[in-house]
N, C-alpha and C positions, 0 to 999 in steps of 0.2 A: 605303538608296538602291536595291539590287537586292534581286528575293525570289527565290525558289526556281529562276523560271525564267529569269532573268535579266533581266526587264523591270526597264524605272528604273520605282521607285517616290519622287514629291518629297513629296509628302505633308508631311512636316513642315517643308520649305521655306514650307507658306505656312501652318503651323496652329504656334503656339506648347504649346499644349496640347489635350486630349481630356477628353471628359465620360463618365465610369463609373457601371455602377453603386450604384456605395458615393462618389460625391460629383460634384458637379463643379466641375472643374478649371479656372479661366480662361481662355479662347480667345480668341487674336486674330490674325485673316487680315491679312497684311501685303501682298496683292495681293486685287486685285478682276480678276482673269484666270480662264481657263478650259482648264483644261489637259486636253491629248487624248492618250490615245495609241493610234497609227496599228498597224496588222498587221505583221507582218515579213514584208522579203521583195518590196516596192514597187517597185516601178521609179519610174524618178524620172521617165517620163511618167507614169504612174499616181498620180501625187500632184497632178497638176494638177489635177481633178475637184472633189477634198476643200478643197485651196487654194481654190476659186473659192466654193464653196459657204459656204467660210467668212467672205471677201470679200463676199460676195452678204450673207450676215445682219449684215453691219456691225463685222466683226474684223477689227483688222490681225493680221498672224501672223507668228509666226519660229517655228523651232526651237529645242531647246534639247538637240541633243545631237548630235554627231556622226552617226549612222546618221538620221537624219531620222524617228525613229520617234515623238518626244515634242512636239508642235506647243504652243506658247502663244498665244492667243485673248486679246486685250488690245481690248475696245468693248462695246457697252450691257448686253448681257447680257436673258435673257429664259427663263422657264422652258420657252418649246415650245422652244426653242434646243438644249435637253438632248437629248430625243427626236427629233429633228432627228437630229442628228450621232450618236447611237449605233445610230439606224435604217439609218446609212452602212454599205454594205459593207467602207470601207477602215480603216472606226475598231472599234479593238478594244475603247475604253473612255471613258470621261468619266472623268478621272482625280479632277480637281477641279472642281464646276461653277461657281467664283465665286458673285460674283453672283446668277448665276443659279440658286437652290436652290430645290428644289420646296418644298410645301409643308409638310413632312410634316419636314423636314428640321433637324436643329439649326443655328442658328445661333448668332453672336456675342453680339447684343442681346437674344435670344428664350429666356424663361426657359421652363422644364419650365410644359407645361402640366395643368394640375389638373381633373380631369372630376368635378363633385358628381353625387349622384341620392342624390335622399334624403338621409339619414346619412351615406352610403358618400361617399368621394373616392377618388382613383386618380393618380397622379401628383405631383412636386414633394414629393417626401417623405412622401406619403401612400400609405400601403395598406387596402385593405378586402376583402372577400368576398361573393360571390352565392352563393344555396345554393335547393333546388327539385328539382321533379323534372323528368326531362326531359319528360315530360307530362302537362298537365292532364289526368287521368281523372275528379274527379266533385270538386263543391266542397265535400263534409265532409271527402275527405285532402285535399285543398289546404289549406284552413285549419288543420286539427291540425298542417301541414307546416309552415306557416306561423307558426303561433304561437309548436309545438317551435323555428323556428329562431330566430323574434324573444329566446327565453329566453336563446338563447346569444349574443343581440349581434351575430345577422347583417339588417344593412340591407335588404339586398337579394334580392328572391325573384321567382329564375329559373321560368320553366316554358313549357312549347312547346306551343299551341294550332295552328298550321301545321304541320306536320312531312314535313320533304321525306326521306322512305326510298325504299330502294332497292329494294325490291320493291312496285307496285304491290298488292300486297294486304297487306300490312303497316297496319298503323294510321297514320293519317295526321292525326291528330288531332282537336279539337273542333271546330275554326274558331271560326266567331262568336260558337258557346257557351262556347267557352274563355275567349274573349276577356273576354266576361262575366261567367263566374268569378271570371276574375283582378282586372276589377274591382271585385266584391265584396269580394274578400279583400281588397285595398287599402283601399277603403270602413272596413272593419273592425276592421283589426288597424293600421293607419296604415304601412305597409312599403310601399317602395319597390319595382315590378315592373319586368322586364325581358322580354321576347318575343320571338320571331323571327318576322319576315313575308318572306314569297316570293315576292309577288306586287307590282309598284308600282300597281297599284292597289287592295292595301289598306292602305298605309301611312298613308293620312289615318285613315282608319279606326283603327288599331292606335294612334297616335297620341294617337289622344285619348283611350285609356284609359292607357298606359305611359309610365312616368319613362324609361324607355331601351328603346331599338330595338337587335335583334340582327342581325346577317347572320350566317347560319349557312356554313360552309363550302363548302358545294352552290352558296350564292350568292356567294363569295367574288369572280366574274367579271361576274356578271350587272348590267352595266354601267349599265342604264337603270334598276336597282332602286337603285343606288349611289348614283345618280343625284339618285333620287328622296328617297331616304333622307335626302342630305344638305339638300334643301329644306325638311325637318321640322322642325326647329326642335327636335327631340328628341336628346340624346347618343345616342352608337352605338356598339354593343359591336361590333367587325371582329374576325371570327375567320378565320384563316389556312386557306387552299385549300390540301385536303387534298394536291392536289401543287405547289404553288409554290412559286417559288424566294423567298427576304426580298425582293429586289427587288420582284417582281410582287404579293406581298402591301402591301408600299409603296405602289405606283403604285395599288391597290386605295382603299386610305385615301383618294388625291391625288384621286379622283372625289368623295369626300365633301367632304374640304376647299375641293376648286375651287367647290363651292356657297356655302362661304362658313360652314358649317356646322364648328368647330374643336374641338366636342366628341365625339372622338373615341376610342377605346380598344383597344386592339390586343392581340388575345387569341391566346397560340400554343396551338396542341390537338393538337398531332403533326403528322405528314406520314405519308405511306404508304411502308411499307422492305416489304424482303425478308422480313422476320423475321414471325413469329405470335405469339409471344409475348406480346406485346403488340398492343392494337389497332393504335396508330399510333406513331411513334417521338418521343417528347416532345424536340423541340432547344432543349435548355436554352442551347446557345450563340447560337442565333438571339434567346434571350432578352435575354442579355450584349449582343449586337450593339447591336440595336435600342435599348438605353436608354442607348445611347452615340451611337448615330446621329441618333435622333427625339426632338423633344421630347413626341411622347407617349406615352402613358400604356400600361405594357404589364402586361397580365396572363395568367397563364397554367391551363388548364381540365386538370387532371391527371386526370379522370373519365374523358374520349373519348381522350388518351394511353395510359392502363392500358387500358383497356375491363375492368377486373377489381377489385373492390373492394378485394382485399387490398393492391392498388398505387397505392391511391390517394393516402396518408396519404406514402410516399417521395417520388411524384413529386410531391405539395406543396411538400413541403420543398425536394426538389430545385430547384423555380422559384425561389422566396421566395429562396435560396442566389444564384438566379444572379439578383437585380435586380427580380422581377418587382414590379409594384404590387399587386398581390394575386388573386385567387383564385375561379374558381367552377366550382362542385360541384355531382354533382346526388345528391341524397338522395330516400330514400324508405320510408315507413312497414311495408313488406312485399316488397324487393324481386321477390320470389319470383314475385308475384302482377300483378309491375309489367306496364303495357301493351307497352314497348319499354323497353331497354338495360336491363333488371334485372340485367344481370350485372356494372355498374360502378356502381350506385347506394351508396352509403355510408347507416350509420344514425347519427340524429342523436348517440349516446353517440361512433360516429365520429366524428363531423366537430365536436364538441371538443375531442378530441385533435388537431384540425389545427390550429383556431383558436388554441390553446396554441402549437403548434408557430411556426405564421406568424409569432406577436405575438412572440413571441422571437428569431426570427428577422431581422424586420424591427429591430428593436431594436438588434441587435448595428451596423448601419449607422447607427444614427440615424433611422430613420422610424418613424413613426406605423403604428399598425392601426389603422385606425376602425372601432368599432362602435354600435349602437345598444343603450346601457345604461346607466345612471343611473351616476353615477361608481364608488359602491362596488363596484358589481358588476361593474364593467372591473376593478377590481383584484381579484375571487375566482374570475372566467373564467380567470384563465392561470396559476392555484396550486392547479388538479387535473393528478393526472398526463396525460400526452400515452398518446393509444394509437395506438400501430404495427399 
């Protein structure tokens, strides 16, 4: 009822159970209200404002505690309604929003959603893998990349023809030749591509060559790309802004979704800490969170977490551990020689040893790893040893 700072939390006054995970749990909301709670510290003219506001969108309201800090919202409910009241100076939180749940949101009736491309699925008990380099450099290692990974029963073949760095002089990719590339190699080898575009207007463009659209980080904000993104008609791989909070990464998704666009897939790849160590700090409990909160589909890029090869193959495992739907990687035929991030690229003998790891991993819960492989050879992929 209270946590640490002594706010009421009801939480399970209106939620019978919670979704993990390793399963879920049946839920059922026994109110359709929207519970707030207020700052501490009010005066009790200062609570007029909030009162009226909340009157004003159509709730009647009571308290529900003694200090007047926990208000109940009992009327139609509406998702701007959310953002609304937590854009309030006097509300410290949207405790429960009812009804009112964004999109992005689990609910009651709403089972885990499932994102195909290709082979590959991601969600609802399904896991799979993206593997690739982080740049198209030239289309004979794209394709040898490509092939090496279709051997090992990866669907899905990453690579970045945009490439938004951080130093203007830095390579910034092929653009429209890449783009080209990639759809030869699809042409070719029959794999499923995936891209990252920066620009809303070339997502028509990128489009119509790629099974899946990426938002890279850089663009995790860039609202009218979001935007645009969602009007495509293509699944979207959303990766998390390298400083955002879960929430903001959420509300990221809810521009896609608000398009009407529900194949969606939410990629953690670190945040930015204090530490070097590491490129970025992989939160494997943002993991956890999320496949409890959202029904969709999370996976997590342990490549731009390590930014270091040798840490690739742990923080794999580490996701797969906390929930994730599966995985992507970036590989590469000669890191050494790579255009950009050779220092986290894995070699394809690697990223068997994950695929083992993953498919066991997921197993232990009950899900699937999808791959693309004739059946027998799904069962001699994961009875080579795993390399660390």
């Amino acid at each position: 009822m209270f946590d640490a700072h002594g706010d009421v939390r009801l939480y399970s006054l209106f939620q019978d159970s919670v979704s993990t995970p390793l399963g879920v749990i049946e839920t059922t909301y026994r109110s359709k209200t929207m519970l707030v709670r207020l700052r501490s510290g009010l005066a009790s003219a200062a609570l007029d404002p909030i009162l009226a506001l909340c009157r004003g969108l159509g709730y009647s309201v009571r308290f529900l505690d003694e200090g007047r800090r926990l208000l109940e919202l009992s009327g139609p409910g509406d998702r701007t309604h959310r953002t609304r009241l937590e854009d309030h100076p006097d509300v410290a939180e949207v405790v429960d929003a009812g009804d009112s749940h964004e999109r992005h949101a689990r609910a009651v009736d709403r089972p885990d959603t499932i994102v195909r491309v290709g082979e590959a699925a991601f969600g609802g008990g399904h896991a799979s893998i993206a593997a690739g380099p982080c740049s198209v450099e030239d289309y004979e290692s794209l394709l040898e990349l490509a092939k090496g990974a279709l051997e090992l029963g990866v669907p899905l073949l990453r690579g970045g023809v945009y490439k938004p760095r951080t130093s203007p002089y830095s390579f910034q990719g092929l653009g429209a030749a890449g783009l080209e590339m990639l759809a030869a190699v699809r042409a070719e080898t029959g794999i499923a591509v995936v891209t990252e575009v920066l620009d809303p207007r070339d997502v028509e463009r990128v489009a119509q060559v790629v099974d899946m659209i990426q938002i890279g980080t850089r663009s995790a904000t860039n609202f009218p790309l979001l935007t645009e993104v969602g009007k495509s008609g293509k699944p979207v791989l959303l990766k998390r802004g390298f400083g955002a909070t879960v929430r903001e990464f959420q509300l990221s998704a809810e521009y896609i979704l608000d398009e009407g666009n529900e194949e969606v897939v939410l990629c953690e790849r670190g945040v930015r800490s204090f530490d070097s160590t590491t490129r970025n700090l992989l939160d494997v409990g943002a993991v956890a969170h999320l496949s409890a909160a959202t029904h969709l589909p999370v996976i997590v890029d342990p490549s731009h977490a390590a930014g270091r090869a040798d840490l690739v193959a742990p923080l794999a495992r580490a996701g797969m551990a906390a929930g994730a739907d599966g995985l992507i990687v970036e590989i590469h035929e000669n890191p050494a020689t790579a255009l950009s991030d050779g220092q986290q690229a894995i070699s394809l003998e690697q990223l068997r040893g994950i695929i083992s790891d993953a498919r066991k991993i997921a197993a232990m819960d009950g899900r699937s790893f999808d791959l693309s492989l004739p059946k027998e050879q799904k069962k001699d992929i994961s009875a080579k040893e795993p390399i660390s």
